[in-house]
Every structure is written in structure tokens, then in C-alpha cells.
GUVODREN-34845 format. One record per residue: x, y, z of N, C-alpha, C in turn. Coordinates in pm, whole numbers. Layout:
N
{sedo {X, Y, Z}, {X, Y, Z}, {X, Y, Z}}
...
//
This chain:
262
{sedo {9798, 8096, 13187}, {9658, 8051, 13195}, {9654, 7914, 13262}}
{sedo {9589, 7923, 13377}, {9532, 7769, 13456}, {9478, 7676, 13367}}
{sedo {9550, 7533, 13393}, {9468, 7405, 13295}, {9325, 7449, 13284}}
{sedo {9324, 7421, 13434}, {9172, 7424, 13488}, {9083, 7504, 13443}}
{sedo {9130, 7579, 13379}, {9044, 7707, 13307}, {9044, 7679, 13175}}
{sedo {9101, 7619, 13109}, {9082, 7610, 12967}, {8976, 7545, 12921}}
{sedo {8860, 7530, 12989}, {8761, 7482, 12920}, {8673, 7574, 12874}}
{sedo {8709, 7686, 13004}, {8567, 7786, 13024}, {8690, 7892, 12968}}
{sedo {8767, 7933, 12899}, {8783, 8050, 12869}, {8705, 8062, 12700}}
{sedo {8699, 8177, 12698}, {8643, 8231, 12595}, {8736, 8307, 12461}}
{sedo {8724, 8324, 12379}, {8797, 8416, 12237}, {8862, 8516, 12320}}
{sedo {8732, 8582, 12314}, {8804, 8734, 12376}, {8906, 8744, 12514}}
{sedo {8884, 8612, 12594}, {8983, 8664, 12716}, {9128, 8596, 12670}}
{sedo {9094, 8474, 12557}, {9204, 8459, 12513}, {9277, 8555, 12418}}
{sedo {9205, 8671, 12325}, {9273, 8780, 12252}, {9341, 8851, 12377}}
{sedo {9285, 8892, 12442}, {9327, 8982, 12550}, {9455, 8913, 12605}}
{sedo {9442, 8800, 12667}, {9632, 8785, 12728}, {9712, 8772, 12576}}
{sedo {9663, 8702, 12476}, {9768, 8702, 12346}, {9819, 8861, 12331}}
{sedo {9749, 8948, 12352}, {9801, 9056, 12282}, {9862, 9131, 12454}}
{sedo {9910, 9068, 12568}, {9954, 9065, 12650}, {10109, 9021, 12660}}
{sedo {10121, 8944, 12584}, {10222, 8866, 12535}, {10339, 8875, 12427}}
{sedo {10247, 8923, 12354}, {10381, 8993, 12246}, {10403, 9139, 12209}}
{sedo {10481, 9197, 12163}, {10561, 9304, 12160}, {10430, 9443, 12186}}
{sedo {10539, 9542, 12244}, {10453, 9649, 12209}, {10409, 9684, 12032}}
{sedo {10515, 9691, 11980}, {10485, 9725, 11811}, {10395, 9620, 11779}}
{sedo {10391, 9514, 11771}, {10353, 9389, 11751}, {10160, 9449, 11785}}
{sedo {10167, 9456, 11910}, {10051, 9450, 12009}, {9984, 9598, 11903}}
{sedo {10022, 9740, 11896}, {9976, 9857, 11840}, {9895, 9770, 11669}}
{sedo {9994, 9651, 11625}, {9970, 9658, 11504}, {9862, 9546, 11466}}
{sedo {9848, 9443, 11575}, {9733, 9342, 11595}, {9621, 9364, 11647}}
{sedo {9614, 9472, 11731}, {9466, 9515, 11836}, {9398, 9499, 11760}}
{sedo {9335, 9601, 11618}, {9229, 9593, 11640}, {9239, 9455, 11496}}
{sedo {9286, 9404, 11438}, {9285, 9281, 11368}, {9258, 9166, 11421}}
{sedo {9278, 9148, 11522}, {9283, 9059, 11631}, {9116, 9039, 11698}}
{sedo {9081, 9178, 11749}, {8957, 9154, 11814}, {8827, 9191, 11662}}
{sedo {8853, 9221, 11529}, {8787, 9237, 11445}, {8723, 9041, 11413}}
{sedo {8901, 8950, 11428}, {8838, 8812, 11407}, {8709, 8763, 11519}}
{sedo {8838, 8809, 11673}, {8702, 8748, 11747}, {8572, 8756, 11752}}
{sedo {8571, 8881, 11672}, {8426, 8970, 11698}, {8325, 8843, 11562}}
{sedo {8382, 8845, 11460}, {8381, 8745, 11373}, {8279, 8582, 11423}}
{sedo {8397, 8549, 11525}, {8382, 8415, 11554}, {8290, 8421, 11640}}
{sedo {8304, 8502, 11721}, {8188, 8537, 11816}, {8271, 8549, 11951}}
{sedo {8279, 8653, 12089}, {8345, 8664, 12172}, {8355, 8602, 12291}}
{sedo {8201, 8538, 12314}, {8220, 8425, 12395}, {8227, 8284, 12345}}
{sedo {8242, 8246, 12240}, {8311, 8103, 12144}, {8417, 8018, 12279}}
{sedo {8440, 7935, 12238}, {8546, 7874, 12313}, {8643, 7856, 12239}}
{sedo {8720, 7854, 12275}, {8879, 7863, 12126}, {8881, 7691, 12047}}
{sedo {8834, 7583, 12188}, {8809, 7464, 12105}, {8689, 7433, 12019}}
{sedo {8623, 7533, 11999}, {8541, 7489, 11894}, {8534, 7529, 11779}}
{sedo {8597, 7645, 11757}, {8662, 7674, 11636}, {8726, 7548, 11543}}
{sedo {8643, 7580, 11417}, {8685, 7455, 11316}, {8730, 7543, 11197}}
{sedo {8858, 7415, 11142}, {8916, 7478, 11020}, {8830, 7559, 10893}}
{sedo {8724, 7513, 10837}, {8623, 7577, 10763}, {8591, 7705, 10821}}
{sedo {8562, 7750, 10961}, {8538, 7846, 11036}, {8625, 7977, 11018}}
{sedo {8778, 7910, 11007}, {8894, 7971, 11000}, {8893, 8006, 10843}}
{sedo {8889, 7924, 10770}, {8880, 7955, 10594}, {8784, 8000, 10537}}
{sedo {8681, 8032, 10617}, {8543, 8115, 10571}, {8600, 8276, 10614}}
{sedo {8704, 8293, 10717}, {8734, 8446, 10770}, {8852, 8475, 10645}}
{sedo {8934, 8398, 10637}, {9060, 8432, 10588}, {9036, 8486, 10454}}
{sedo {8919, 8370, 10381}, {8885, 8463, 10265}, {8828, 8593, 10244}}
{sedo {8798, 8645, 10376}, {8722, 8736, 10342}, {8839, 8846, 10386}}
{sedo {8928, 8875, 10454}, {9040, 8955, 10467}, {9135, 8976, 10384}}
{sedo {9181, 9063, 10385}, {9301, 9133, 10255}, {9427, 9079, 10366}}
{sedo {9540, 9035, 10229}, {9674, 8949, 10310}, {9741, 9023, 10398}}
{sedo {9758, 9157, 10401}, {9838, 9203, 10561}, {9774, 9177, 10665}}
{sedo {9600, 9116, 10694}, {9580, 9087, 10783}, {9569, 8898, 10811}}
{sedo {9635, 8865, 10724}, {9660, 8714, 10750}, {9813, 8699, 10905}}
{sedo {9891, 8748, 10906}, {9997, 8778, 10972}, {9928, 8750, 11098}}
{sedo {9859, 8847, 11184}, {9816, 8873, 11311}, {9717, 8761, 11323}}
{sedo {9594, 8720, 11200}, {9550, 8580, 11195}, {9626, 8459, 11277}}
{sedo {9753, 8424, 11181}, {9819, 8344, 11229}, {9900, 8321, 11285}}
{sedo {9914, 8429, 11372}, {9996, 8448, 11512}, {9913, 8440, 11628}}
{sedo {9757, 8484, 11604}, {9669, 8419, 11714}, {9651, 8275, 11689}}
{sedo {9624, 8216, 11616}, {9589, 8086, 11583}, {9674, 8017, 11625}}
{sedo {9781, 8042, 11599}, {9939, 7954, 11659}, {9936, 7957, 11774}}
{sedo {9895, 8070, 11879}, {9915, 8114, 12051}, {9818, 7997, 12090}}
{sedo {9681, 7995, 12045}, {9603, 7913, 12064}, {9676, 7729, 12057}}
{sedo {9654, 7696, 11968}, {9758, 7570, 11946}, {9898, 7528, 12061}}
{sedo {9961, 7633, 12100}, {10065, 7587, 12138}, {10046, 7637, 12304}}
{sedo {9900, 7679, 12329}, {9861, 7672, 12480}, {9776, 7588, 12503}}
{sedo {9723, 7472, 12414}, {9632, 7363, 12414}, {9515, 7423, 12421}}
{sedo {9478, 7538, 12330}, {9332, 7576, 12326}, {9275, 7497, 12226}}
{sedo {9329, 7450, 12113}, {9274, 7382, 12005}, {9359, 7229, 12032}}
{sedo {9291, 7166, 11973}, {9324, 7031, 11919}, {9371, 7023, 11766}}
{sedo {9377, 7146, 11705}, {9373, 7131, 11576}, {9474, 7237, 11524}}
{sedo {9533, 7284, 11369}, {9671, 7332, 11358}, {9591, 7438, 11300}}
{sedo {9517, 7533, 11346}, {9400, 7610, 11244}, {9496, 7686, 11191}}
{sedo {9613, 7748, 11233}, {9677, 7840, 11145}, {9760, 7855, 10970}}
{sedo {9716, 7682, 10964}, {9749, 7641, 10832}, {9621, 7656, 10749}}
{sedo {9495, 7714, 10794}, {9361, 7715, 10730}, {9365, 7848, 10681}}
{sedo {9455, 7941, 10747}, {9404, 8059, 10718}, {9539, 8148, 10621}}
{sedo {9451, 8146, 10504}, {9508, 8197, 10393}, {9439, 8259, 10313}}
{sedo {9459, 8453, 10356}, {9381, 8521, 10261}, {9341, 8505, 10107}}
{sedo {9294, 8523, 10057}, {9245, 8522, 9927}, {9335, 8644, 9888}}
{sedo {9415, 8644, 9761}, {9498, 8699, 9725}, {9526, 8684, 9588}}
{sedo {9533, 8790, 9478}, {9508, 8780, 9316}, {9653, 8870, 9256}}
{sedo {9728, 8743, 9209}, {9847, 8828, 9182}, {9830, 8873, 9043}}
{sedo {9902, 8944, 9005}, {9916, 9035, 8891}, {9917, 8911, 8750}}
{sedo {9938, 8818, 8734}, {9967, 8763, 8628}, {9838, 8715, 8623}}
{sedo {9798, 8690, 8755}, {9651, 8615, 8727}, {9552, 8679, 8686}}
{sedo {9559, 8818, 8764}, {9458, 8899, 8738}, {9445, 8969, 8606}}
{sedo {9593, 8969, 8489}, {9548, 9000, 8353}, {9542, 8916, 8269}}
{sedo {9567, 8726, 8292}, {9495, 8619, 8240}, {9363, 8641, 8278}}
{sedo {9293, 8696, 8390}, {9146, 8677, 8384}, {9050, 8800, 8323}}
{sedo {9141, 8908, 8356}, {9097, 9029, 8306}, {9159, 9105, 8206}}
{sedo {9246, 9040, 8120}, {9315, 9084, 7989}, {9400, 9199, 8073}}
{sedo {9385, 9265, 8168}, {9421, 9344, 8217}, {9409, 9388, 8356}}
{sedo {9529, 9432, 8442}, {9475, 9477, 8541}, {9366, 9553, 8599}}
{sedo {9313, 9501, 8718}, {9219, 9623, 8769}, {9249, 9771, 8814}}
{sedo {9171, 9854, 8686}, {9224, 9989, 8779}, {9191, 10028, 8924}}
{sedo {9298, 10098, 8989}, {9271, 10132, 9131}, {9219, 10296, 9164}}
{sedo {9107, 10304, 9234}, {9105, 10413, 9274}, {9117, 10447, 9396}}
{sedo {9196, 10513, 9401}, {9291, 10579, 9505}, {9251, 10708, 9559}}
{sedo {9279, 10724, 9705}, {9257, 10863, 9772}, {9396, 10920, 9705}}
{sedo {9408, 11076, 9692}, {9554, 11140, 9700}, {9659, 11086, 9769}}
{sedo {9602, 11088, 9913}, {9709, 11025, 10008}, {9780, 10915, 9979}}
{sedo {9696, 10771, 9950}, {9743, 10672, 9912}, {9783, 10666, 9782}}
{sedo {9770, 10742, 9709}, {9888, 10739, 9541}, {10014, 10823, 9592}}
{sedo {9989, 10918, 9690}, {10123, 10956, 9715}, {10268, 10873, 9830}}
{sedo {10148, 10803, 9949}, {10171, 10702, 9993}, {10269, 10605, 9909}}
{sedo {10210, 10545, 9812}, {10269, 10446, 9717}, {10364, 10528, 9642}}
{sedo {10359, 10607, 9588}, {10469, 10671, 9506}, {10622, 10686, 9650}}
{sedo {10563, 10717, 9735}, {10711, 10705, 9795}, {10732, 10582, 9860}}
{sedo {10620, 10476, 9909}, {10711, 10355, 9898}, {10796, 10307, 9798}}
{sedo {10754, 10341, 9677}, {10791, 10298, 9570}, {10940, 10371, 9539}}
{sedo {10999, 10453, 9577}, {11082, 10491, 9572}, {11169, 10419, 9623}}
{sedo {11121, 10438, 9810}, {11220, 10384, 9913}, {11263, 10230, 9900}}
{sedo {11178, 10164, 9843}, {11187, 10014, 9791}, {11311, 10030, 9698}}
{sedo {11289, 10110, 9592}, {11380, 10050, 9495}, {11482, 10130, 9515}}
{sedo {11516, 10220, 9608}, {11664, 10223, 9666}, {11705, 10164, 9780}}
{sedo {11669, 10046, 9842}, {11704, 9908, 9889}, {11741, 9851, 9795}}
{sedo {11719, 9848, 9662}, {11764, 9702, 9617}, {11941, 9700, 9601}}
{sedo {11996, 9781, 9547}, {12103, 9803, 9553}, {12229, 9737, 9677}}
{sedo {12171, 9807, 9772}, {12190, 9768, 9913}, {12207, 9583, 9943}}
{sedo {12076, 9513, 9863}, {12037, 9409, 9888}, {12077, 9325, 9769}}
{sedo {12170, 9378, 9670}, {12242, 9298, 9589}, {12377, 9325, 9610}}
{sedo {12423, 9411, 9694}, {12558, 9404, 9788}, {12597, 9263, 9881}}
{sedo {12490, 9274, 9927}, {12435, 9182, 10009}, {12455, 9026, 9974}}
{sedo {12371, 8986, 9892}, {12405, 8923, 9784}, {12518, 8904, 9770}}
{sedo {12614, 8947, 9646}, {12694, 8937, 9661}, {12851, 8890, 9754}}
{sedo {12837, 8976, 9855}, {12907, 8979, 9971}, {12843, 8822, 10068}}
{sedo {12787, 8740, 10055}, {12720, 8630, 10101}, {12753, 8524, 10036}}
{sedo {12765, 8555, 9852}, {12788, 8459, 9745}, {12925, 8423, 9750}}
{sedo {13045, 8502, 9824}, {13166, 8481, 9873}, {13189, 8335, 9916}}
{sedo {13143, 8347, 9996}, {13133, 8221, 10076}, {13060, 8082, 9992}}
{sedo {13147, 8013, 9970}, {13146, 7907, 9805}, {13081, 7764, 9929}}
{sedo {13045, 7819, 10014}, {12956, 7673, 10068}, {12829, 7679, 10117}}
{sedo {12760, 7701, 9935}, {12615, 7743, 9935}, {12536, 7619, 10043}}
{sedo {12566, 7497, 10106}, {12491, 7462, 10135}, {12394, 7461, 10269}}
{sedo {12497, 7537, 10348}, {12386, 7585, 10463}, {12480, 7767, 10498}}
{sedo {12456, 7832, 10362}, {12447, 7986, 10371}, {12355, 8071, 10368}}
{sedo {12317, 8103, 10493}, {12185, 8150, 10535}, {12179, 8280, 10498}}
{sedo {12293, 8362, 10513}, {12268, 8511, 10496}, {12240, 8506, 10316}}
{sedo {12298, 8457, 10227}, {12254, 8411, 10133}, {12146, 8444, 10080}}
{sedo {12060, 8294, 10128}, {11882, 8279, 10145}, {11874, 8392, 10159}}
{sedo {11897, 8421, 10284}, {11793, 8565, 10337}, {11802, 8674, 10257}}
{sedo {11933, 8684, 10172}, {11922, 8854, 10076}, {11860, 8782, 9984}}
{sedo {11866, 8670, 9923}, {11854, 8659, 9801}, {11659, 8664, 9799}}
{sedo {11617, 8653, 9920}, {11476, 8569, 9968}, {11434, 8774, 9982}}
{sedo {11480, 8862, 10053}, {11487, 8967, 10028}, {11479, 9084, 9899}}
{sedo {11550, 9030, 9857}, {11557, 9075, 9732}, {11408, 9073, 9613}}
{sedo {11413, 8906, 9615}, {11251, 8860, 9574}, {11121, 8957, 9623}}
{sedo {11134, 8946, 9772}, {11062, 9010, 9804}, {10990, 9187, 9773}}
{sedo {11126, 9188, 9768}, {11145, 9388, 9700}, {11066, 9427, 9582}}
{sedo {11136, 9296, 9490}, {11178, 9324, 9344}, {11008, 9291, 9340}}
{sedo {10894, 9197, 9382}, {10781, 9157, 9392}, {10669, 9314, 9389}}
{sedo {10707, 9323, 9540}, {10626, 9457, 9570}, {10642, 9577, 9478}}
{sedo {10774, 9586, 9455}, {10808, 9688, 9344}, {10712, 9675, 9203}}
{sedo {10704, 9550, 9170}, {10649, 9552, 9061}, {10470, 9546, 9122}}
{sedo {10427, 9520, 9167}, {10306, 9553, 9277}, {10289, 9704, 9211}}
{sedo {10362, 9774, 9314}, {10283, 9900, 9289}, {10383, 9999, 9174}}
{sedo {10456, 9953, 9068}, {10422, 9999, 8982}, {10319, 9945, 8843}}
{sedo {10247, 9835, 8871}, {10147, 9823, 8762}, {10090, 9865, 8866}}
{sedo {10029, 9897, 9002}, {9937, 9977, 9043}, {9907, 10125, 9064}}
{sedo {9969, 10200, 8999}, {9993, 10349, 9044}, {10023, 10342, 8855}}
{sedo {10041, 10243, 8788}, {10012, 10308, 8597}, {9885, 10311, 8569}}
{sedo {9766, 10210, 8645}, {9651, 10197, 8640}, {9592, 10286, 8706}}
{sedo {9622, 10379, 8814}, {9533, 10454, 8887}, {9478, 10526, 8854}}
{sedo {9349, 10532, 8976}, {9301, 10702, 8922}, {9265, 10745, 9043}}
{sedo {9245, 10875, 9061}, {9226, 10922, 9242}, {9128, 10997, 9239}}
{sedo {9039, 10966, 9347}, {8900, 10983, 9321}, {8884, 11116, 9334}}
{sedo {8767, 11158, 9283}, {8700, 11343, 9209}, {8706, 11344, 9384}}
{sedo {8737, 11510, 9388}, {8758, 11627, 9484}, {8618, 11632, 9465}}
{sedo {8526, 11633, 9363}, {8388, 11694, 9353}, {8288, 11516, 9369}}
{sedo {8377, 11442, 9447}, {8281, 11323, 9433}, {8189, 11362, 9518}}
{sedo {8050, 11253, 9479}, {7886, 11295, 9549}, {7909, 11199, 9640}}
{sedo {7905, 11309, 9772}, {7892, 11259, 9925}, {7759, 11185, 9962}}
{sedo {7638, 11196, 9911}, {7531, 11138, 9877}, {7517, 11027, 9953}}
{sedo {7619, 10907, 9899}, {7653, 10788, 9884}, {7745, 10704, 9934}}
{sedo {7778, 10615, 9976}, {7910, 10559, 10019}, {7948, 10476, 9932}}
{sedo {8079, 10570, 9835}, {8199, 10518, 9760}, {8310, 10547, 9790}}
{sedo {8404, 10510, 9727}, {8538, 10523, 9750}, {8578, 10659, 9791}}
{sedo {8639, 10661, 9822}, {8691, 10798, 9885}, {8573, 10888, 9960}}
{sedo {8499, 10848, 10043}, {8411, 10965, 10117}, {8396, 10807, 10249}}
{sedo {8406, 10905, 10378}, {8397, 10874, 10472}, {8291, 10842, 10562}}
{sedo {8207, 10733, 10569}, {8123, 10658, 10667}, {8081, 10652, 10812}}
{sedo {7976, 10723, 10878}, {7998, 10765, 11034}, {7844, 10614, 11039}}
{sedo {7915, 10539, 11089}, {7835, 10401, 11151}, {7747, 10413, 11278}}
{sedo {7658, 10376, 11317}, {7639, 10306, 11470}, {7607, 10185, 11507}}
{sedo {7667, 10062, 11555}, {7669, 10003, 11596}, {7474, 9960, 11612}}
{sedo {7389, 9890, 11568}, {7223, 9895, 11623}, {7198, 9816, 11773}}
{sedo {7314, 9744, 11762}, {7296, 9647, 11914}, {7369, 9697, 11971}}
{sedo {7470, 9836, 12006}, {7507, 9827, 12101}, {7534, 10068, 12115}}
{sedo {7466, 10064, 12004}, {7482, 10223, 11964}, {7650, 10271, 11958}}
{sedo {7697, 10186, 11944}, {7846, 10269, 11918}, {7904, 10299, 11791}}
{sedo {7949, 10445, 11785}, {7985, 10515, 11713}, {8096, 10494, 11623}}
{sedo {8116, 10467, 11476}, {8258, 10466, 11455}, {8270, 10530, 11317}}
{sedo {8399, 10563, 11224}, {8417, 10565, 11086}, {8517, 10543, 11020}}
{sedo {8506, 10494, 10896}, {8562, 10433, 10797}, {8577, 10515, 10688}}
{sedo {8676, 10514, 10662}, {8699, 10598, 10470}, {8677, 10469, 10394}}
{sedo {8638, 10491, 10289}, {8614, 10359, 10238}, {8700, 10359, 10096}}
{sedo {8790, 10260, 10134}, {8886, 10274, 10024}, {8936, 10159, 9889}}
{sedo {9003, 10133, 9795}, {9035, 10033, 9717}, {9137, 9961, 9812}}
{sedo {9106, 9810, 9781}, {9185, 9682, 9834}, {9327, 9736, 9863}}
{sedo {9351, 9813, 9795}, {9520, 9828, 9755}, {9577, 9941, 9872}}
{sedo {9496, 10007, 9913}, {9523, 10095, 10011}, {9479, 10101, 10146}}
{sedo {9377, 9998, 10173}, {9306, 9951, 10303}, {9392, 9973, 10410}}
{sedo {9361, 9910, 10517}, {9433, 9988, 10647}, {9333, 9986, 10730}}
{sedo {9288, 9879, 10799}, {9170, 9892, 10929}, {9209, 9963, 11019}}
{sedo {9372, 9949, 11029}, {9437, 10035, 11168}, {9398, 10128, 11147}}
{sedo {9411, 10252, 11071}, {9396, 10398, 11061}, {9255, 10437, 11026}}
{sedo {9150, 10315, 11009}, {9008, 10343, 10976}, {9016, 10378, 10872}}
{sedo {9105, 10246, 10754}, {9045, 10294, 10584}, {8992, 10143, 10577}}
{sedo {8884, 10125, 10519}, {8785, 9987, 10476}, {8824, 9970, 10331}}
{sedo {8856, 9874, 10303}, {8838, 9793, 10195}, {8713, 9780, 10119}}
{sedo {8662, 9851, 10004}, {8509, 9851, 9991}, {8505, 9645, 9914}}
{sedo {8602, 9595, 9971}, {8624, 9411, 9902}, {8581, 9395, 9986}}
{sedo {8566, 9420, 10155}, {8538, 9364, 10258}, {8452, 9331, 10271}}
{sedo {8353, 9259, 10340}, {8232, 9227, 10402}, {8115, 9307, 10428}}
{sedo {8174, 9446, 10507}, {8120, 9559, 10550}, {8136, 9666, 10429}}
{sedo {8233, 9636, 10382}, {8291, 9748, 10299}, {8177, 9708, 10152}}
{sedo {8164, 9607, 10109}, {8064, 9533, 10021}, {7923, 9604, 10026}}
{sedo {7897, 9599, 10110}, {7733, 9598, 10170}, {7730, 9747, 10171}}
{sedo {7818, 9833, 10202}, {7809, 9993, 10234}, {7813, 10057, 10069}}
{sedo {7891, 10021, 10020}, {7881, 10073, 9896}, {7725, 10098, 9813}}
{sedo {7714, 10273, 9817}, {7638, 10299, 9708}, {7518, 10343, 9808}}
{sedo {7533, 10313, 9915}, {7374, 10342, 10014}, {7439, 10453, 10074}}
{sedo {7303, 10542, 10134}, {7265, 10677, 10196}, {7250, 10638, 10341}}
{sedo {7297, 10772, 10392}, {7256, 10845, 10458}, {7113, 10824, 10576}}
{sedo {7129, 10716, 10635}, {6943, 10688, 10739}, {6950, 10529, 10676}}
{sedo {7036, 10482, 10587}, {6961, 10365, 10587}, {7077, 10239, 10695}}
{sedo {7015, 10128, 10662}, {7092, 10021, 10779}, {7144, 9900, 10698}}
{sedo {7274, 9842, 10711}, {7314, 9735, 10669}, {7334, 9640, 10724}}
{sedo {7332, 9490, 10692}, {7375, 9432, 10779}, {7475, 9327, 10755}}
{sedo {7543, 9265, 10822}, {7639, 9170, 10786}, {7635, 9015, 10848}}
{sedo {7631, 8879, 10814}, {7619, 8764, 10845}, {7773, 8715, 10915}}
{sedo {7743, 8648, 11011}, {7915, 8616, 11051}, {7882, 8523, 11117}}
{sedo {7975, 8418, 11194}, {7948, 8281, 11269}, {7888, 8330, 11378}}
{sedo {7928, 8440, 11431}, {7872, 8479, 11560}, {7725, 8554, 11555}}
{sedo {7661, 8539, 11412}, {7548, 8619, 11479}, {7561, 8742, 11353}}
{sedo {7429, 8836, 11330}, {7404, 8889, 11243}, {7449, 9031, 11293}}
{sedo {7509, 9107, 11229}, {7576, 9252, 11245}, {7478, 9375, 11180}}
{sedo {7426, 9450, 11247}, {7367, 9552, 11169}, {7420, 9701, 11201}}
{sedo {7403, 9761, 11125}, {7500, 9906, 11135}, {7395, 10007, 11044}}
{sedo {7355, 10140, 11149}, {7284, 10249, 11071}, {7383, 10374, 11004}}
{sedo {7382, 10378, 10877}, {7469, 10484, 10855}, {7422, 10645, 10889}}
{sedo {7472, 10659, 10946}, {7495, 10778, 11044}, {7484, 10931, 10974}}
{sedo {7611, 10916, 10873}, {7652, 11014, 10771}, {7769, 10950, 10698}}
{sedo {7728, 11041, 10557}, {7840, 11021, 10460}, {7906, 11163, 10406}}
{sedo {8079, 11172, 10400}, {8063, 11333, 10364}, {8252, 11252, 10330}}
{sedo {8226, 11370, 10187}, {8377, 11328, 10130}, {8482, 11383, 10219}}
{sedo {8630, 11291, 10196}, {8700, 11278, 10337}, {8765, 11410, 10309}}
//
């Protein structure tokens, strides 16, 4: 990107070369996370006017696998002199871990789950905890080496391991709490498990969403978070009526189209 141009470029032409730039896998798994923020901020924004509050008003409102692609645009920005400022330290999903959530709620929240995603989780949950084994070999075979003070492979199983042993316990208090939503649920309505046909009011475009619990979301594959923004506002309304959503860039409205269990 030309100096000379960095005054007048915009969000979106800056999403567009970022996701030019890094990996194909990378690129499949940021698209549409990526242009969901800009769309957010607004697409003709200038990347320098984006302010940290701006950034921490989005982050809260996203579930943490989409903090990642957040702050890998935010960083591209920064280290091509689009910002003056380190925004990628602003953006930190809102995130409720298990200890907190049964100090506040005596108990976890139950999840309701499509089939797919309890079966989904039941075999991550497998494949996880036959890694760990693997990753206390690991361990081990690292702990050899008696000069803990710069033993990296170390860190990394032992930092691994944490990680496992974390998620593991993730989704087994989430899959003891579940429940998977009625085969006979009323399509009526938009709840969990029945699928959302949108149109766009400013621009008539077509899209849909399954609308699902926090725990199983997935914008990539078109499952909504009914925690989300959109996902908030859709819950519980029919069929002809219109929602709308507030964002920095301007007010979002969407006619629901149809609702019909997935």
C-alpha cells in the first residue's frame, strides 16, 4: 500500500489486501469475521479513526473464537501505519468461565444444543482427551533436560497440556448440562434450533442463520449465537416482521423472510 494513499483508504479496502496477505486456511477462516467487523465499524471509516472504545464496544459483543481474526486485523493495521494507536490490546471478547459462571449462577448455564453440535462436542471431547497422554509424554521427555531456564519445548507441552485439560473440562460440564432442542420445536418463531431466512432492507440481500447457543456458534457455517447482537433481537419474532440493529456505522434493519426448523 502507497504512503500516499493512506489517508484516503478505507476499512474495507484495507480488509480486502489483509486477507490478501495471509494464509489460505487463515484467509477461508477470517473472511467472513473480518468483513462482519468492518461492516460494524462502517466500510468506508478510515482505519485512523477508529478509537479504542470503538474497538471494546465490538469485542464485547463477539464470542472468543472470533477475537483471533479481530486481532490479527488490528495488528495489520498498526504495523502498516493505519492507526496511531495499539487497538489490538482493546479487543477482548467478553468471556464467562465456568467457576464464575456457578459463583454467579449457583450453577452452570444449561445449553441447548442442535443434535449436531452435542454430537460435534461429544467427539471433540473424545479426540481431546486422547491427546493428553501424548502431551504428558511430551512433558516428560522435555523435563529431561534439567535446564528449566530457557526450555521451551517444556513451556509449550506443559502450556498445551493446560490448554487441553481447560477445554476438556469446558465441554464436559457442557454436554452434563445439555439439552437438544425438540424435533417438534414451533417453527412459528425464531429460537434455538430453527433456521432464519433474512433480507437485508437497504440492500435486499438474502441470507440464513440457524440460530444457535453461545457454545456452538459458528458464523462461518451460518450458526448465530442467539448472545449476539442480531441473534438477541431475532429471538422469539415471526415470520413478516423487521429487526433492527444499532452499530457505529449506522442502523441495520433486516425483514425476516421465514422461519422453519433446521
Amino acid at each position: 500500500m502507497e504512503k500516499n494513499s493512506l489517508q484516503d483508504v478505507t476499512l474495507v479496502e484495507v480488509a480486502a489486501e489483509f486477507l490478501t496477505k495471509i494464509s489460505p486456511e487463515s484467509r477461508e477462516q477470517f473472511q467472513a469475521e473480518i468483513y462482519k467487523c468492518v461492516r460494524w465499524f462502517g466500510f468506508q471509516r478510515k482505519p485512523g479513526e477508529l478509537k479504542p472504545a470503538d474497538v471494546a464496544n465490538y469485542a464485547g459483543r463477539i464470542i472468543p473464537s472470533e477475537g483471533k481474526s479481530l486481532k490479527s486485523f488490528l495488528t495489520y493495521l498498526r504495523k502498516n501505519g493505519l492507526t496511531s494507536v495499539n487497538l489490538a490490546v482493546h479487543a477482548r471478547p467478553k468471556k464467562t468461565t465456568l467457576k464464575a459462571s456457578a459463583s454467579s449462577r449457583g450453577t452452570q448455564e444449561q445449553a441447548m444444543l442442535t443434535e449436531e453440535g452435542y454430537a460435534r462436542m461429544k467427539e471433540e471431547l473424545g479426540r481431546l482427551e486422547a491427546q493428553i497422554p501424548e502431551v504428558i509424554r511430551e512433558i516428560q521427555k522435555a523435563a529431561a533436560d534439567k535446564d528449566f531456564r530457557e526450555n521451551a519445548p517444556l513451556a509449550a507441552a506443559r502450556e498445551e497440556k493446560s490448554r487441553l485439560s481447560g477445554r476438556i473440562l469446558e465441554l464436559k460440564a457442557t454436554l452434563k448440562m445439555a439439552k437438544t432442542v425438540n424435533s417438534n420445536l414451533d417453527a412459528s418463531k425464531a429460537e434455538v434450533g430453527n433456521t432464519v431466512l433474512l433480507s437485508d432492507a437497504s440492500s435486499g440481500r438474502e441470507f440464513s442463520y440457524l440460530l444457535v447457543d453461545p457454545r456452538e456458534a459458528n458464523p462461518r457455517k451460518g450458526k448465530l449465537s442467539v448472545a449476539s447482537p442480531l441473534g438477541k433481537v431475532l429471538l422469539g419474532k415471526e415470520k413478516g416482521q423487521t429487526v433492527s440493529i444499532n452499530a457505529p456505522a449506522g442502523t441495520f434493519s433486516y425483514c425476516i423472510e421465514n422461519v422453519q426448523h433446521a
